[in-house]
VOBAKOL-835236 format. One record per residue (C-alpha): residue number from 1; residue in three letters; y, z, x. Coordinates in steps of 0.25 Angstrom, whole numbers. Each point is the difference from the previous one (the first is absolute). Example, Ala and Ser with C-alpha at 12.3 -4.5 7.8 and 13.67 -1.06 7.14 Angstrom:
+-----+------+-------+-------+-------+
!  nr ! rest !    c2 !    c3 !    c1 !
+-----+------+-------+-------+-------+
!   1 !  Ala !   -18 !    31 !    49 !
!   2 !  Ser !    14 !    -2 !     6 !
+-----+------+-------+-------+-------+
END
This chain:
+-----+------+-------+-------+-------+
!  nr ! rest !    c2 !    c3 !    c1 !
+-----+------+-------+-------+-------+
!   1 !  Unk !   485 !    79 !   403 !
!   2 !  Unk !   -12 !    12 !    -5 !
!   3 !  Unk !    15 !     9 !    -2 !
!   4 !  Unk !     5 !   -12 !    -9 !
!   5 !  Unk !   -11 !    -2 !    -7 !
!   6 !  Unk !    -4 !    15 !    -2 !
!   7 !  Unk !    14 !     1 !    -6 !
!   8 !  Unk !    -2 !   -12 !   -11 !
!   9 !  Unk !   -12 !     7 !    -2 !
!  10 !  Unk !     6 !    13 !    -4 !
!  11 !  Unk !    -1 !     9 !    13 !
!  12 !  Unk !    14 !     4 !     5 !
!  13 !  Unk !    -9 !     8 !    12 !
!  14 !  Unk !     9 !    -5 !    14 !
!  15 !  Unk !   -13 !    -7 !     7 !
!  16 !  Unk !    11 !    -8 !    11 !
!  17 !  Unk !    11 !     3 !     8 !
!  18 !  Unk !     8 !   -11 !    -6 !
!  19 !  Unk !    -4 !     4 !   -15 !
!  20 !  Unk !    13 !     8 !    -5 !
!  21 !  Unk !     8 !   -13 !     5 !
!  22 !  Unk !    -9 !   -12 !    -5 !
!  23 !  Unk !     0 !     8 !   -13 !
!  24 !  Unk !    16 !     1 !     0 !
!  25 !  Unk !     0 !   -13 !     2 !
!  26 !  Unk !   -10 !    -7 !   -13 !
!  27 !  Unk !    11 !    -3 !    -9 !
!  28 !  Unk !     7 !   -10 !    11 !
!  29 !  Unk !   -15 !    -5 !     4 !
!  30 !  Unk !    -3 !    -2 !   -14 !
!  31 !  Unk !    13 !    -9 !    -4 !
!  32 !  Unk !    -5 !    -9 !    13 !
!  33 !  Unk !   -13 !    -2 !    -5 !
!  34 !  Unk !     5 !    -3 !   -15 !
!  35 !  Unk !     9 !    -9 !     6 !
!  36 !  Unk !   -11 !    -8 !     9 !
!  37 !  Unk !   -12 !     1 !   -11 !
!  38 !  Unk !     8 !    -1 !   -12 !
!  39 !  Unk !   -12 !    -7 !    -9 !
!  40 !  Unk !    -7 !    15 !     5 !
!  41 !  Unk !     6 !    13 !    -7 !
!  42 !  Unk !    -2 !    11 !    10 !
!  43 !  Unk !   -10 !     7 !   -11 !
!  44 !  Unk !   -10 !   -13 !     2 !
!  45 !  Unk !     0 !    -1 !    14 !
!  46 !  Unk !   -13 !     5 !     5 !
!  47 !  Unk !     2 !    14 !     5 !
!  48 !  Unk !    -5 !    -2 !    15 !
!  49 !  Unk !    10 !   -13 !     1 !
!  50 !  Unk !    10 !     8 !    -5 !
!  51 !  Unk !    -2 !    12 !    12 !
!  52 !  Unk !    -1 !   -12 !     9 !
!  53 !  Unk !    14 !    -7 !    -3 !
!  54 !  Unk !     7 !    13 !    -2 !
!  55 !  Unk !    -4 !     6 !    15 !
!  56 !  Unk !     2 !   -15 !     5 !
!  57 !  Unk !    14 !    -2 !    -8 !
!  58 !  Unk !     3 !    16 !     7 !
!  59 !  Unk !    -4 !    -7 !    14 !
!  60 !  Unk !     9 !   -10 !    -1 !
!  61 !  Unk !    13 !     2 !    -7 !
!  62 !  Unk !     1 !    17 !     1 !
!  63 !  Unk !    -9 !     4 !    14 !
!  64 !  Unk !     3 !   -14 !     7 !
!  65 !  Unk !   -10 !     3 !    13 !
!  66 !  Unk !    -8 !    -9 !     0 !
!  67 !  Unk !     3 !   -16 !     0 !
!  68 !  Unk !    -1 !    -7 !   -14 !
!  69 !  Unk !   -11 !    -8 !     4 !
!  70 !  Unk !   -10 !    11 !     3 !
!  71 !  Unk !     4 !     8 !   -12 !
!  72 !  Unk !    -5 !   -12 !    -8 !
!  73 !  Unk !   -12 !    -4 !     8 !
!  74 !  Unk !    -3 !    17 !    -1 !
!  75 !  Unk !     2 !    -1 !   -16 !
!  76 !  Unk !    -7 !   -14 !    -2 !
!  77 !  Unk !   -12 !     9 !     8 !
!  78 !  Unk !    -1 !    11 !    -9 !
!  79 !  Unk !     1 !    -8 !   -11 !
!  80 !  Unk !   -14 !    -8 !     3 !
!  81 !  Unk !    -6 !    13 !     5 !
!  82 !  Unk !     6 !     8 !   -13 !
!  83 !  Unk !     2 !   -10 !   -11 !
!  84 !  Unk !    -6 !    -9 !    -8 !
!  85 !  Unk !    -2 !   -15 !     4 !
!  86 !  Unk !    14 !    -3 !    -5 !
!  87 !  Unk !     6 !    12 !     7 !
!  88 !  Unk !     4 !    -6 !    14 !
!  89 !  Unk !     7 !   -14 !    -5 !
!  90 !  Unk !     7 !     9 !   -10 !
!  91 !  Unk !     4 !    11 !    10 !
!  92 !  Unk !     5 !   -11 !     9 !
!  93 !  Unk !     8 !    -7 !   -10 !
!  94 !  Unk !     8 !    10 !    -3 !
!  95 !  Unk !     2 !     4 !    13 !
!  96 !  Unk !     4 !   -14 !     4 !
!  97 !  Unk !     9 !    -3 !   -13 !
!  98 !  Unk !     8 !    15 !     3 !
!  99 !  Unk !     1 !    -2 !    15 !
! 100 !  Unk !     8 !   -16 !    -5 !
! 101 !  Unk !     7 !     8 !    -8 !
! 102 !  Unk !     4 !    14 !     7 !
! 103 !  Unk !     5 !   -12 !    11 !
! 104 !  Unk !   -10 !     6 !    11 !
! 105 !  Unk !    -4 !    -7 !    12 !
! 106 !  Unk !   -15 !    -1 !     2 !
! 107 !  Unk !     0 !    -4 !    15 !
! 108 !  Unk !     7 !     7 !    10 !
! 109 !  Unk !    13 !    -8 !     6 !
! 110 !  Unk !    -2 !    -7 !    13 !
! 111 !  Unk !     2 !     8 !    12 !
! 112 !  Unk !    11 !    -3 !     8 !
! 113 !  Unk !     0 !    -9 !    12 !
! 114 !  Unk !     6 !     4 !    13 !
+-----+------+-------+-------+-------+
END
């Protein structure tokens, strides 16, 4: 997130491995944010929020490590340590509305019985 957000900033110094990829990757992350806060121009989203959703949106649609539902519950955690009072139900709905909308499970499938 500090390399995102250093980057919106205006420093192109590489500050994490994933960097060079996550930067690549901004226009693709921005169109999903517009698309899931469309009352929010990506110029009036606060500037931590932003950091948050585009490393989260990476997380989930680009790396796909981690399950959905930790990559949210991580986001919707920096939000309230980072952001402002609004900043964690805002992170989380956009989260929530791109994950309907991206058609991504949130919980794992059952595992098989024997």
């Amino acid at each position: 997130m500090q390399a995102v957000f250093a980057y919106q900033l205006g420093n192109s110094a590489k500050i994490s491995p994933d960097y060079h990829q996550i930067i690549k990757e901004l226009p693709r992350l921005d169109q999903i944010i517009s698309d899931n806060a469309p009352k929010w121009p990506l110029e009036k989203i606060n500037r931590v929020d932003l950091a948050i959703l585009r490393c989260a949106l990476w997380e989930l649609v680009i790396q796909k490590v981690n399950p959905p539902k930790v990559i949210i519950d991580e986001a919707v955690e920096l939000a309230k340590e980072f952001g402002t009072d609004s900043s964690s139900s805002f992170v989380n709905g956009v989260m929530g509305s791109a994950i309907k909308r991206l058609n991504i499970p949130v919980t794992s499938p059952p595992a098989p019985h024997d």
